[in-house]
C-alpha positions, 0 to 999 in steps of 0.5 A: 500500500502506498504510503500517505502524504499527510500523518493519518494520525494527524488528519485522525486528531483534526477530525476528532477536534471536529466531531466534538462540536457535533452534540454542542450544536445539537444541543442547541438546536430546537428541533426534534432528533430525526429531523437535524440528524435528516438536515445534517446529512442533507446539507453534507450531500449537497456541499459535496455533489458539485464536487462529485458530479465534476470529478467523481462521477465516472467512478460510480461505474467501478462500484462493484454489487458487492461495494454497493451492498456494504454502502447500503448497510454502512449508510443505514447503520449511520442514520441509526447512529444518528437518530439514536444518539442525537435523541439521547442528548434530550435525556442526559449530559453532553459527558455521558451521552459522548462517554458512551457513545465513544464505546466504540472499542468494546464492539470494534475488538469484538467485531474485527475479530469475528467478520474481519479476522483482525488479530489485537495484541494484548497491550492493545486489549490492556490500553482499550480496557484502560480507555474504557474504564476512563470513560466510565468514570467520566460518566459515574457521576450522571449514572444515578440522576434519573430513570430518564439520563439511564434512558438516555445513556442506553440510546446512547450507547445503542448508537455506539453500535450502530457507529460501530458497525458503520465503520466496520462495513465502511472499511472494506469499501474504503480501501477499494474507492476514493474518498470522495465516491465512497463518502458521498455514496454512503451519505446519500444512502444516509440521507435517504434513509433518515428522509424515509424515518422523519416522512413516516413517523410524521415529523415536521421538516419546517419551519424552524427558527433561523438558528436553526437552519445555522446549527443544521448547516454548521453540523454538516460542515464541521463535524460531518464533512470535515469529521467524519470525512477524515475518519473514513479517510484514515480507514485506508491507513489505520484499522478500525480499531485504532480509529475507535480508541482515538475518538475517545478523546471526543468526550473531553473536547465535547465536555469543554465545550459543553461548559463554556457554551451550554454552561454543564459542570465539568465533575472531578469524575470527567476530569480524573476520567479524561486523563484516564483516557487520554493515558489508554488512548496513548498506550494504543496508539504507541502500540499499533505504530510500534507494531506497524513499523516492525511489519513495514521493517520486516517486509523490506528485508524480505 
């Protein structure tokens, strides 16, 4: 595999600072979950089809049944993710809901290992369990507000899952088409599904107050388009796994933001929690470069 001009694991950092705003603005934003989840990817779709209708359309004739079917399945589990995740900001704490939501070690080790074979070291295992039980403590203290913020955290991490299964299906594709087609395509598939949730549950798609429309266009542009598209450009370069343990460094950056802007405490437990993480998350990432240079030595002196 050719070697990438820009460090994924820089271009992975900038799009972690990214999705951390995503439940800031969702947050404020009025209307119902389904809805901006419907409007984020909407507007992600459209700023991007100039850019494929000139450049990457002839690529759709390269996308093989096989590619498409993984799209499909990678698109509807991201609306899922989606609806699930923004309806659980309505019930508790931006730290919790994020918490949970970046649980995604716990189901990519289970799910690399099943579908796609992918061997984890036990350092690797060890340093996840670590940013795992950082996470917890990060939300400890929402844990016992209410039977409606336990609600909350369980659709929060039900859309844990579902990201989880996105990224997963999403890599196989990836390796295979440009950044591009396989963003736009599964988006679009993304979009279309989550029209198809707002018309047939009845939910109103106007109007809504201007800000809204702001927070809407904003989500597409920061966390989706820059974000998400970075994860999924990593994916060529990194393992899912790797991904997975780095956006655990999205509840810190969501929590920070949460305090200045949406005015939520920050607790001792998120504080001792993050540098939990940010340890774990650390211990990982030295793993899988460590284990990739030995395997990119070991392959030049054959």
């Amino acid at each position: 595999m050719n070697q990438p001009k820009i460090n994924p694991y820089f271009m992975l950092a900038i799009g972690v600072i990214a999705v951390s705003s995503s439940a800031i603005l969702v947050k404020l934003s009025s209307a119902p979950a389904p809805v901006i989840a419907f409007y984020r990817l909407f507007f992600s779709v459209v700023i991007m089809l100039p850019l494929f209708l000139i450049k990457y359309r002839h690529e759709l004739k390269l996308i093989t049944k096989r590619d498409w079917l993984f799209s499909a399945v990678s698109g509807v589990f991201l609306a899922f993710h989606f609806i699930l995740w923004f309806e659980s900001l309505n019930y508790t704490s931006v730290a919790s809901s994020t918490v949970l939501v970046t649980l995604q070690p716990i189901f990519a080790f289970v799910g690399t290992y099943l579908f796609f074979k992918e061997k984890l070291k036990l350092q690797a295992i060890l340093s996840g369990a670590l940013g795992i039980s950082g996470s917890i403590i990060v939300s400890w203290g929402d844990f016992a507000i209410s039977g409606m913020a336990l609600y909350g955290d369980f659709l929060a991490l039900l859309a844990c899952a579902m990201v989880t299964a996105y990224l997963l299906f999403g890599q196989t594709v990836r390796k295979r088409l440009s950044l591009i087609t396989y963003t736009f395509v599964v988006y679009g598939i993304c979009t279309f599904t989550l029209f198809l949730y707002v018309v047939t549950l009845q939910y109103e798609l106007y109007p809504y107050p201007q800000s809204d429309w702001l927070y809407f266009v904003l989500l597409a542009i920061v966390p989706t388009l820059l974000g998400h598209t970075l994860f999924n450009w990593s994916l060529k370069w990194l393992s899912t796994s790797t991904i997975s343990m780095s956006i655990l460094f999205e509840p810190i950056g969501a929590s920070i933001l949460a305090y200045y802007i949406l005015g939520e405490m920050v607790l001792w437990t998120q504080v001792i929690g993050g540098g939990v993480i940010i340890i774990g998350i650390l211990m990982f990432l030295m793993s899988e470069r460590k284990a990739r240079r030995s395997f990119q030595k070991a392959s030049i002196t054959e």
